[in-house]
C-alpha positions as CSV (number, residue, x, y, z in Angstrom):
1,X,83.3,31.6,41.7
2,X,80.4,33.4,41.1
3,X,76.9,31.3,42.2
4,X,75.8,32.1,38.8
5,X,79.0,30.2,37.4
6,X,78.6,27.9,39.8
7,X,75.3,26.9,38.5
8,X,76.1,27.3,34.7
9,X,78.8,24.5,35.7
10,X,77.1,22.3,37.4
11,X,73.5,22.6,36.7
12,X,73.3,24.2,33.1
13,X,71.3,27.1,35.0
14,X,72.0,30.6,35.7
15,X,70.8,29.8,39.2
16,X,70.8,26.8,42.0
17,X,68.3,24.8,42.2
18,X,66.3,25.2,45.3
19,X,67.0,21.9,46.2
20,X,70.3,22.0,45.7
21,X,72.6,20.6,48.9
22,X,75.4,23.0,48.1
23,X,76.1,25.4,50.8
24,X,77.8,28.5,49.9
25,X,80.2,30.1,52.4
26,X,82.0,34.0,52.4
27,X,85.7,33.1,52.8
28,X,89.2,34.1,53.3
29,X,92.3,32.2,51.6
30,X,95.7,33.7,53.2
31,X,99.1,33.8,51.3
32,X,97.8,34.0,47.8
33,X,96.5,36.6,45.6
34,X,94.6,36.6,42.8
35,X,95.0,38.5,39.4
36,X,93.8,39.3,36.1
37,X,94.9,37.3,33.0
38,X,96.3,39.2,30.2
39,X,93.2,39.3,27.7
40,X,91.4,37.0,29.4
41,X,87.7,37.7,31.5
42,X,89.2,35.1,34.7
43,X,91.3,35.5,37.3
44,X,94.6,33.1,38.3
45,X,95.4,31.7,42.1
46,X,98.8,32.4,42.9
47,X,100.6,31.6,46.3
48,X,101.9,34.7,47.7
49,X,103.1,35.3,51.4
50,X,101.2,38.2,53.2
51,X,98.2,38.7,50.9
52,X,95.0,37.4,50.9
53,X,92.1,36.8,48.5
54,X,88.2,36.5,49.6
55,X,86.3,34.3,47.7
56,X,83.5,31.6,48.1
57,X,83.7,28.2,50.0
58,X,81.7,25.8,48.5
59,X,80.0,23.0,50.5
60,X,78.2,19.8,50.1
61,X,79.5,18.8,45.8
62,X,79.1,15.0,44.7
63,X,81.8,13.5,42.8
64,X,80.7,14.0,39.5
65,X,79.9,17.6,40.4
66,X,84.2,18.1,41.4
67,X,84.6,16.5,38.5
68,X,83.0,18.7,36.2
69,X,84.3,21.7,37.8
70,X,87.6,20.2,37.1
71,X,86.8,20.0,33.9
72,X,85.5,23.7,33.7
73,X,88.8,25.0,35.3
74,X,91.1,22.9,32.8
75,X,95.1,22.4,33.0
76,X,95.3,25.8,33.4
77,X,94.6,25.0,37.1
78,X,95.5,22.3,39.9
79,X,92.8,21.7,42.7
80,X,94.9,21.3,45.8
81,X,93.7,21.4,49.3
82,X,94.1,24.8,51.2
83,X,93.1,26.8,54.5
84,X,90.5,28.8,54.5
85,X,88.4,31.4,57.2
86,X,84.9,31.1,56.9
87,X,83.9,34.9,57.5
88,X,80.7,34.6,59.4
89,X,82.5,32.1,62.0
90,X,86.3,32.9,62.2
91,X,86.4,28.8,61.7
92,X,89.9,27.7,59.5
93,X,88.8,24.3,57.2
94,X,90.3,22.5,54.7
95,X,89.4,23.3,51.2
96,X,89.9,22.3,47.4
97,X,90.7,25.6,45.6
98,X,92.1,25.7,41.9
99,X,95.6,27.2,41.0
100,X,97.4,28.5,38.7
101,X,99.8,26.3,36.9
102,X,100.2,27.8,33.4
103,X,102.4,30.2,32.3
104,X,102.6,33.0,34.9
105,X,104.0,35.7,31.8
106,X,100.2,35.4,31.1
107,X,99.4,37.4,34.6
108,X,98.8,41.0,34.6
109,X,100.5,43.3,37.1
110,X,96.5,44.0,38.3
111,X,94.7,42.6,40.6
112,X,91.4,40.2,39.2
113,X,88.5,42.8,40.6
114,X,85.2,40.8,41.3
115,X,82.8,43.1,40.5
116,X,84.8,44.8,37.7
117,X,84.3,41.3,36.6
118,X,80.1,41.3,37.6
119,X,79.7,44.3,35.7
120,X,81.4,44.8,32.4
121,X,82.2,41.1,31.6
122,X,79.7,38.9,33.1
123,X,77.1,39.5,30.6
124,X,79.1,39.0,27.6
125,X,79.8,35.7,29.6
126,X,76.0,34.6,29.8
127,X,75.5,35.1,26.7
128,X,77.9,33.4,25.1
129,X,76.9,30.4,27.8
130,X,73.3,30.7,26.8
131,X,74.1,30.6,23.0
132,X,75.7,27.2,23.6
133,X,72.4,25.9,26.5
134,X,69.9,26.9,23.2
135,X,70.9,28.8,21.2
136,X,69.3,32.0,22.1
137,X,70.5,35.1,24.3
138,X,69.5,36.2,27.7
């Protein structure tokens, strides 16, 4: 999840607080890909044996903060506890990580691209995000 998301989740931002506990890790999750949902802008989990999907580890959440990611993610997904790398330290932890339960005739044959994602859907994102924060557009 992008940090921006992140913080439009949990802190009805565009950006963490500087006070904020949550640490933010570059991460590896083996034996799943992820792909593009067929007109949708987000991406679905899958298990899948010798792939491997780089994401975002994300440290230090209360409660409450799980909780409305949970929310954010809906029944489309199930947060179940994983393996993953952290980059900088080759270390394997234990993780929550949300996956795909829905319909998998709603995947795409493509992969879910990142920065495909950053930048030709991200802003239509925000804006629609900031229209329901105030009422106005970024």
């Amino acid at each position: 999840m992008s940090p921006k998301v992140l913080a439009r989740v949990l802190y009805n931002t565009f950006n963490l607080p500087v006070e904020s506990p949550i640490s933010l890790h570059r991460a590896i999750l083996e034996n799943y890909s992820r792909f593009r949902l067929i007109d949708e802008s987000y991406p679905a989990l899958i298990p899948s044996l010798n792939s491997s999907v780089k994401g975002i580890l994300v440290g230090n959440l209360s409660k409450e903060q799980v909780s409305r990611l949970d929310e954010f993610e809906g029944d489309e997904y199930e947060r179940r506890t994983v393996i993953v790398t952290i980059e900088d330290t080759g270390e394997a932890v234990n993780a929550q990580c949300y996956i795909w339960v829905d319909d998998l005739k709603r995947l795409s044959d493509a992969d879910w691209d990142f920065e495909e994602f950053m930048q030709n859907r991200f802003k239509q994102w925000i804006e629609k995000e900031m229209e329901e924060i105030d009422g106005s557009k970024p």
